[in-house]
C-alpha positions in Angstrom: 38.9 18.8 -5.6 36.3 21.2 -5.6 35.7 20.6 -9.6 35.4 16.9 -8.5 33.0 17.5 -6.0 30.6 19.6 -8.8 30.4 17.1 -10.9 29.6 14.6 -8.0 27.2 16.4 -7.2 25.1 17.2 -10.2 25.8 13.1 -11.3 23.9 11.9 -8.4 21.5 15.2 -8.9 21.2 14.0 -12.5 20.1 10.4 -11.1 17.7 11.5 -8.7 15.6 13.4 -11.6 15.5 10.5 -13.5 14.3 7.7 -11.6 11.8 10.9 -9.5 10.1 11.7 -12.8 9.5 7.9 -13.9 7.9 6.6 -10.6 4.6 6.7 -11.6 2.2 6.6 -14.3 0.1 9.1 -13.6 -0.5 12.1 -10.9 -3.7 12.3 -9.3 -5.3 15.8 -9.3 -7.1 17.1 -6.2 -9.9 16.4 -4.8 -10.3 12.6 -5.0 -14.0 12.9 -5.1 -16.8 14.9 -4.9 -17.3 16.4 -1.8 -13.7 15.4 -0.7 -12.1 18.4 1.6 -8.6 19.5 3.0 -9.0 18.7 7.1 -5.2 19.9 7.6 -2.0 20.4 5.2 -1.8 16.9 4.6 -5.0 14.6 4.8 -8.2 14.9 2.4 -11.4 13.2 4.1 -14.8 12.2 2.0 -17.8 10.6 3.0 -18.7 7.8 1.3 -22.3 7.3 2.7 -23.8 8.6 6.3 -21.3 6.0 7.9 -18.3 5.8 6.5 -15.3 7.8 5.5 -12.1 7.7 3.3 -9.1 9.6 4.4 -6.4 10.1 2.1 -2.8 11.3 1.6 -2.9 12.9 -1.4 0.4 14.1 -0.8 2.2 11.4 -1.2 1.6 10.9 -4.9 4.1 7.5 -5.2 1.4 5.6 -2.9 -1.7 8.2 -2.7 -2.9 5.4 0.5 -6.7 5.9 1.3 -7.6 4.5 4.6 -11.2 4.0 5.6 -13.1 5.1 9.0 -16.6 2.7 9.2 -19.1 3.8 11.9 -21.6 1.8 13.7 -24.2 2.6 16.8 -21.6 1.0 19.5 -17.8 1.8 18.1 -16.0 2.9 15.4 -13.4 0.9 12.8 -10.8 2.5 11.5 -9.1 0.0 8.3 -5.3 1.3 7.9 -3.5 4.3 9.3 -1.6 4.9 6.4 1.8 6.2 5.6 1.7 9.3 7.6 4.5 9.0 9.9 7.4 8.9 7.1 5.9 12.6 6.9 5.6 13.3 10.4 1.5 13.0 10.4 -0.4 10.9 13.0 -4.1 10.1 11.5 -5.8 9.9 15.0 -6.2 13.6 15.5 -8.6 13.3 12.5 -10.1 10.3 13.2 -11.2 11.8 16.4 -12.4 14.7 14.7 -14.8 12.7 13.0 -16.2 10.2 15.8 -16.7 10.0 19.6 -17.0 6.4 18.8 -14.3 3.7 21.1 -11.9 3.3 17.8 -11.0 -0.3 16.7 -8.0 -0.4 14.3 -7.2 -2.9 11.9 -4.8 -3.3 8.6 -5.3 -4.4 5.4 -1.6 -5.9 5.8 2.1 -4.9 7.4 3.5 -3.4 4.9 5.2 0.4 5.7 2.7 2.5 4.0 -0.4 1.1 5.8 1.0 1.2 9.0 1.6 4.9 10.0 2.2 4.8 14.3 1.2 1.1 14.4 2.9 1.0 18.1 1.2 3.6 19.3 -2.6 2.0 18.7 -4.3 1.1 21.7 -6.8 -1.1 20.4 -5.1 -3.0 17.5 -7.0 -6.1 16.4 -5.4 -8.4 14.0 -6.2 -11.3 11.4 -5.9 -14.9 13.4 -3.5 -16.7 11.5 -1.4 -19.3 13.4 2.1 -18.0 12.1 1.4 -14.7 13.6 0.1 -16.4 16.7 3.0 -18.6 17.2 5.3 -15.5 16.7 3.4 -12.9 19.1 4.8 -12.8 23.1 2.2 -11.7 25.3 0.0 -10.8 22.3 2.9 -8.5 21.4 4.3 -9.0 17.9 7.0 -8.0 16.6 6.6 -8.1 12.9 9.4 -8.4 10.4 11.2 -6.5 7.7 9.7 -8.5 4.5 6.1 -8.0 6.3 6.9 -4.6 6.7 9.9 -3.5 4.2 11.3 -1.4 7.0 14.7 -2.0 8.6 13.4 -1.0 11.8 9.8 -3.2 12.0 7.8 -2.5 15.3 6.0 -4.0 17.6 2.3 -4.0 17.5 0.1 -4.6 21.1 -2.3 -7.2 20.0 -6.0 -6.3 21.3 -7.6 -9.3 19.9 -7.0 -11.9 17.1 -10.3 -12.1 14.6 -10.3 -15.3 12.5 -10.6 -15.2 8.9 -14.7 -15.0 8.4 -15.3 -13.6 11.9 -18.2 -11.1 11.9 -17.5 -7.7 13.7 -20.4 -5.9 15.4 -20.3 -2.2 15.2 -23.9 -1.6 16.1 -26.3 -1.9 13.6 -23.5 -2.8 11.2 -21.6 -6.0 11.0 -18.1 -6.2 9.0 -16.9 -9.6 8.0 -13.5 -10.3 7.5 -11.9 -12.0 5.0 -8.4 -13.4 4.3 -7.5 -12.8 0.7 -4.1 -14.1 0.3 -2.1 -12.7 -3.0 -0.5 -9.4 -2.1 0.7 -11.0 0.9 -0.1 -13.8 3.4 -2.0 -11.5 5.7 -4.0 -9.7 3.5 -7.1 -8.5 4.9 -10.3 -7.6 3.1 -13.7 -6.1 5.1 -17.1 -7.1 3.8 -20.0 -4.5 4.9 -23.3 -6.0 3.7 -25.0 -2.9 5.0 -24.0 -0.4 2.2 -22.8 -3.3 -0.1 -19.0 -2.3 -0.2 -15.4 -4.3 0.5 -12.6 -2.8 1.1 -10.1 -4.2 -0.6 -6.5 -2.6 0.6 -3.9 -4.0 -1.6 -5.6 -6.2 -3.6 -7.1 -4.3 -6.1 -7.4 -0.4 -6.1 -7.4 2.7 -8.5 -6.1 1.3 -11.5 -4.9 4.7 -12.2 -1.9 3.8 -9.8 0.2 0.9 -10.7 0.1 -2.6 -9.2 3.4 -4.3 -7.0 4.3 -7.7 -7.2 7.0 -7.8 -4.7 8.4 -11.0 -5.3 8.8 -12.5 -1.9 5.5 -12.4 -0.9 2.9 -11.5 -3.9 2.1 -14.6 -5.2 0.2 -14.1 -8.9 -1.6 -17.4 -8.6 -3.0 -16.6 -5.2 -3.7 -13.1 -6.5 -6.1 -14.6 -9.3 -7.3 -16.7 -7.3 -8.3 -13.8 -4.7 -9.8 -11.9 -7.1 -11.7 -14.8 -8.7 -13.6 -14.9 -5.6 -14.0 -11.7 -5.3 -15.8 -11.8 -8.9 -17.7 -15.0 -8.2 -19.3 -14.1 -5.1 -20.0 -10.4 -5.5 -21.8 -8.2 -8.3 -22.5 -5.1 -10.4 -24.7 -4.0 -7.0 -21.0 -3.9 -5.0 -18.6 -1.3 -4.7 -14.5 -2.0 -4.1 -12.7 0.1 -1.4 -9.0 0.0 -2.4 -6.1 1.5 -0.1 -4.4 3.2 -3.0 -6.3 6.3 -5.2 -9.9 6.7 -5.8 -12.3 4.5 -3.6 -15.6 3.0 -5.2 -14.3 0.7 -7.6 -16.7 -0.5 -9.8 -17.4 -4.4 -10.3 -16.5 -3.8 -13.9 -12.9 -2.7 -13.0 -12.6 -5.7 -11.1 -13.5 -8.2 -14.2 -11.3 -6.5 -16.1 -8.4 -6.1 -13.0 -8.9 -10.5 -13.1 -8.0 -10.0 -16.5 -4.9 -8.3 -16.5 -3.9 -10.6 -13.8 -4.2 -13.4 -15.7 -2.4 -12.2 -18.6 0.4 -11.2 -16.0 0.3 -14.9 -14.2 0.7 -16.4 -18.1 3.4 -14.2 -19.1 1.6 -12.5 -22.1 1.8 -8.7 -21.7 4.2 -6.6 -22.6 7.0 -5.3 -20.8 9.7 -2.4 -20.3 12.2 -1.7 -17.7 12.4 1.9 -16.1 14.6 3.0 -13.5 12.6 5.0 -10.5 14.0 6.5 -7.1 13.9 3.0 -5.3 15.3 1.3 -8.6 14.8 -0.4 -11.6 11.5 -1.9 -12.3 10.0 -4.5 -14.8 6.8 -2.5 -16.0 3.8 -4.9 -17.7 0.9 -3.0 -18.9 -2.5 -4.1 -20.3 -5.7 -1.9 -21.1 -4.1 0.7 -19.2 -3.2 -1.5 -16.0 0.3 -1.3 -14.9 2.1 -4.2 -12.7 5.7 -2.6 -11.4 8.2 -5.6 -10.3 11.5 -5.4 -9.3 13.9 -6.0 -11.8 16.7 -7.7 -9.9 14.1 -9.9 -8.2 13.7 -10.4 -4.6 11.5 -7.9 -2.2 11.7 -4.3 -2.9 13.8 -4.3 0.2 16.9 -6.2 -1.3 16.4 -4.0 -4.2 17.2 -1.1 -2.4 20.7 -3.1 -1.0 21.5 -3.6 -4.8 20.8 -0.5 -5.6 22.8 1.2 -2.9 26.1 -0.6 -3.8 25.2 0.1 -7.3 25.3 3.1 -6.9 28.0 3.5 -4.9 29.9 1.0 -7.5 29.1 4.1 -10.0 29.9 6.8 -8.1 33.3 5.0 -7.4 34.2 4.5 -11.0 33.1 8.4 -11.6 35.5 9.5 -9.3 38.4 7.2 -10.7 37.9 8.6 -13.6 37.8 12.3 -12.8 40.8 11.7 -11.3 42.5 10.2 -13.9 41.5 12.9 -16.2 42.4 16.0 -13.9 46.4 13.9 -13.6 46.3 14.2 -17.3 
């Protein structure tokens, strides 16, 4: 028994190192930028120009989320709150380290690594769009496991619905908003004419991490035609604010991002399957862009199902035949 239990345990060991060591292309180094610094053990905050700030996670080197704190005369907008809570880490305490400002909070979209203590927001405001309407009680909404990719989704207090386009007025600063559907249906992008920036969140970031398509919801069409806007309606003059790696994405990236895109909508790239700690994944790769989608289709969430009773399918066949062996 306890020789079967060894090798149980350095198999699933065995597993775990593989799929750990291929879930990313790359590992960032610290800082992010220039000027970036260590506020705690866990978040790295950089200015960006006299009124705005990028926090990061550095930590978490599968996601590496940067969220963004934008500052005007009157209040404060904070864009994300990251993945923090999976680690126990609440990104107020540093917001508040960094303004005095009333804090609005909004999200780029629902998905688990963005929305770090969404619950516990007191002044949540979220994109007007009438399937979220019709679902919210109360202006509470409970949001769902493909929006989130949790099992557990909470439920977000609902300060005020802004409709796609809707200025905000920070004082002396106004931040449009703008519903660029792709990643999912509620992705949210903020426009800051001010210091000539968007920020982006899952839409296009740091190439240097790779792009999800997560079946259920990432649409590639709606992606290109996202970032075709994007292209058409903003310049060289423009910086991109992504919610993943590095911020200040230049408008070249972005042309070139379109690109890959399109490559990846027409089903011309190359592609390899790895397996990784959530499963296997469907690599396709261009100019040093990476687009990571689950193998067995469906959401990353019904991955991890299949990959559980996998598995366990494995592990079950291991032990049969151990046991036949140690009868013999």
């Amino acid at each position: 028994m306890k020789n079967t239990l060894k090798i149980i345990v350095i198999f699933i060991t065995s597993i775990f190192l593989l799929t750990s060591c291929s879930d990313n292309k790359q590992k960032f180094v610290y800082p992010l930028w220039e000027g970036a610094k260590w506020v705690d053990d866990y978040y790295i905050v950089g200015q960006l120009d006299e009124q705005t700030y990028a926090i990061s996670e550095p930590k978490n080197n599968w996601y590496y989320n940067t969220s963004y704190l934008l500052l005007g005369k009157d209040k404060a907008l904070l864009f994300d709150t990251g993945y923090g809570s999976v680690a126990n880490k609440d990104i107020m305490p540093v917001v508040k380290k960094l303004t005095d400002l009333p804090v609005i909070t909004m999200y780029s979209h629902f998905h688990l690594d963005h929305i770090a203590n969404i619950e516990k927001q007191d002044n949540v405001w979220i994109i007007d769009l009438p399937y979220l309407r019709e679902r919210a009680k109360d202006n509470k909404l409970t949001l769902t496991t493909s929006e989130t990719l949790l099992f557990d989704p909470p439920t977000v207090t609902v300060s005020k619905w802004i409709k796609p386009n809707e200025i905000i007025d920070l004082g002396d600063r106004k931040v449009q908003v703008l519903n660029m559907t792709g990643h999912t249906t509620e992705s949210t992008v903020l426009f800051d004419e001010k210091y000539k920036q968007l920020f982006t969140g899952d839409l296009f970031y740091d190439p240097r991490l790779d792009y999800v398509d997560l079946h259920d919801d990432t649409k590639a069409d709606l992606l290109v035609n996202s970032t075709e806007k994007l292209v058409a309606t903003y310049n060289d003059n423009y910086v991109f604010n992504g919610a993943h790696g590095f911020p200040k994405q230049s408008y070249t990236t972005l042309t070139k991002y379109l690109d890959f895109l399109k490559a990846y909508k027409n089903k011309s790239l190359n592609s390899e399957t790895i397996a990784t700690s959530i499963g296997f994944q469907t690599i396709y790769e261009k100019d040093g862009m990476r687009m990571a989608t689950p193998t067995y289709g469906g959401s990353i969430t019904h991955q991890l199902i299949i990959n559980i009773v996998f598995g366990l399918l494995i592990l079950m066949l291991v032990v049969i035949f151990i046991r036949k062996r140690m009868r013999k």
